[in-house]
N, C-alpha and C positions, 0 to 999 in steps of 0.2 A: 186299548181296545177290548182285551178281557176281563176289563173293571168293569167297561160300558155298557158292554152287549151280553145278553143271555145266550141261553145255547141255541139256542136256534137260530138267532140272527146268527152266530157267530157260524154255525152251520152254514145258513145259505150265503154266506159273504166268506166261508170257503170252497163251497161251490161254483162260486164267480170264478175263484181266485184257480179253478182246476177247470174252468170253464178256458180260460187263457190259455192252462196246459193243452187240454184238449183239441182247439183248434191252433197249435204250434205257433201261438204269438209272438212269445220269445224269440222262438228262432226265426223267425219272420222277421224281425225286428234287428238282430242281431244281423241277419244276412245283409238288409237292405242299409243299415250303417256299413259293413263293409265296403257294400258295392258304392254307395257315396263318399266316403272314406279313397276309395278304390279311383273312383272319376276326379274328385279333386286333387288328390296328388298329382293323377295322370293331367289333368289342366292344368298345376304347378310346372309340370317337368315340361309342359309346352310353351308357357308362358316366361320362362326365365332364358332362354333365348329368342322373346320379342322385344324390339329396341321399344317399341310402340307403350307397353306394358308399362318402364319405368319413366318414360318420359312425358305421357300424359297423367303420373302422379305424381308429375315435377319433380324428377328426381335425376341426374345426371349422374351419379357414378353405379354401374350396373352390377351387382353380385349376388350371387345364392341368398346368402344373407336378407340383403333388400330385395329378393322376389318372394322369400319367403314373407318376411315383415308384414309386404304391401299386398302379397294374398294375404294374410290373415286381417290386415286393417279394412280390404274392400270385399273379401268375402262375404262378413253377414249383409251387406246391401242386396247382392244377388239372390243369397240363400233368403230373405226374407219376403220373398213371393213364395218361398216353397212350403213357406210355414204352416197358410193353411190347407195346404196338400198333404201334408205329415199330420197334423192335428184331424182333421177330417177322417185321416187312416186310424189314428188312433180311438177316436171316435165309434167308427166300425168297429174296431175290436172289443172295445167294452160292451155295448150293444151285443154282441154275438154270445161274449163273457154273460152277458145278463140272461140272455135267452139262454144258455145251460144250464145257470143256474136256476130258475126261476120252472124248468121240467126237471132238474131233477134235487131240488130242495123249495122250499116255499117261496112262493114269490114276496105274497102278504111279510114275515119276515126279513126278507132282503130290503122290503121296502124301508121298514121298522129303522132295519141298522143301518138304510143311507141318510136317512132323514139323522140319525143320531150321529152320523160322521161328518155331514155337512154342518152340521150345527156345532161338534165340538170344537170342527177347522173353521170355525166363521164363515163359510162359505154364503155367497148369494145364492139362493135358490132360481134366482133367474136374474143372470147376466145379461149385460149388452150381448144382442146377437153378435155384431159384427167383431167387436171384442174376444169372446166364445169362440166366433170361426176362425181367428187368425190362433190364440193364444192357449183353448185349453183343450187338454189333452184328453177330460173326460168329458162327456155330456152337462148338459146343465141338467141338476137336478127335478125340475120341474118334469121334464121330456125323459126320462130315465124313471121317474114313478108312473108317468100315465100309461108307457110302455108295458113294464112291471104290472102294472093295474090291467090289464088286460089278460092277463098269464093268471089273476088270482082271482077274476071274476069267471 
């Protein structure tokens, strides 16, 4: 990226990147894995004395082992509604990262270096929406410069 970007880009796209710092993304982010972290074990440790649990995934001999297994085999089905609940959050935070960046380093430049990131990672500049809402964790780049375009006009 320091091959790529001049200084200034490289400026405002580390102004995004303390735009995160700023409104405590990280730890927002780290919390909210704990706390789901924290709820799925807690529905492991409920679920491994339900007879119901191994028996409607056809399974007849019951143990830790085969409750852990069969939460991790049927977990992501559940967690897969939640994806675009997390992706959506994530979403907001870049958006938020942008609008820091974008008052306090140039927006015009930030634009400069997404366009030059999106392009060196092959990215589409405009994904399937519904694709987008479930799977990606930033904006499509299209809605992230119009944004930005507003901050520099």
């Amino acid at each position: 990226m320091l091959e790529r970007l001049n200084a200034d880009e490289i400026e405002s796209v580390l102004a995004h990147e303390l735009g995160h710092f700023k409104h405590h993304h990280v730890i927002k982010r780290i919390a909210l894995m704990f706390l789901m972290s924290f709820l799925g074990l807690a529905l492991l440790g409920w679920l491994i004395n339900q007879p119901w649990f191994y028996t409607g995934l056809g399974v007849t001999q019951a143990s830790n082992y085969m409750a852990l297994i069969l939460f991790l085999l049927a977990s992501p089905i559940f967690l897969f509604l939640l994806r675009p609940l997390m992706a959506s959050y994530s979403r907001k935070n870049e958006f938020e990262a942008d609008s820091y960046a974008a008052t306090h380093a140039s927006a015009k430049n930030l634009i400069e270096a997404l366009v030059k990131l999106y392009r060196d990672n092959a990215s589409t500049l405009t994904p399937d929406p519904l694709h987008s809402a479930f799977y990606d964790s930033h904006p499509p780049a299209s809605i992230r410069i119009s944004k930005l375009a507003a901050y520099a006009s």
